[in-house]
C-alpha positions, 0 to 999 in steps of 0.5 A: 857747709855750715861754716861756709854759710856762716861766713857768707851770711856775714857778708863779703867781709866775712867770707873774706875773713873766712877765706883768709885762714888757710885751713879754710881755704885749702878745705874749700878748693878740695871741695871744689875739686870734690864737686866739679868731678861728681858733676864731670861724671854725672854729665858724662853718664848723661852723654853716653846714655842719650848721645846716640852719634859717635862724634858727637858723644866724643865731642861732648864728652871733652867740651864736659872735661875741659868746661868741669876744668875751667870751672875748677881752675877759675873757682880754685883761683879766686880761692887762692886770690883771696886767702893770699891778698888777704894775709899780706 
């Protein structure tokens, strides 16, 4: 986190450079993946205790997996975009 808040202070250039070394990248893609499962399982602890509909719980409950997905695949992405334009 200190490394991430080191480069972002430097600007788009620096958390460009920092995005570009490989060990960083992979680390913040595990983050990631790390951050958006805590937040797929907060939410669904939160639709089971206050949905009160079947249908709607189940609904709810895939939108939460595949929002939590997208959102990791769209950061994963921008992630790789950057480490692999930035070393070629």
């Amino acid at each position: 986190l200190y490394a991430v808040i080191a480069a972002s202070r430097s600007g788009f250039d620096g958390a460009t450079a920092f995005f570009a070394q490989p060990w960083n990248a992979i680390l913040m893609i595990l983050t990631l993946g790390a951050a958006f499962y805590h937040m797929r399982l907060g939410m669904q602890v939160v639709v089971e205790d206050y949905i009160g509909k079947a249908g709607m719980k189940q609904g709810l409950l895939i939108l939460n997996t595949f929002v939590c997905v997208g959102l990791f695949a769209a950061t994963a992405l921008s992630v790789l975009k950057i480490w692999i334009t930035a070393s070629v």
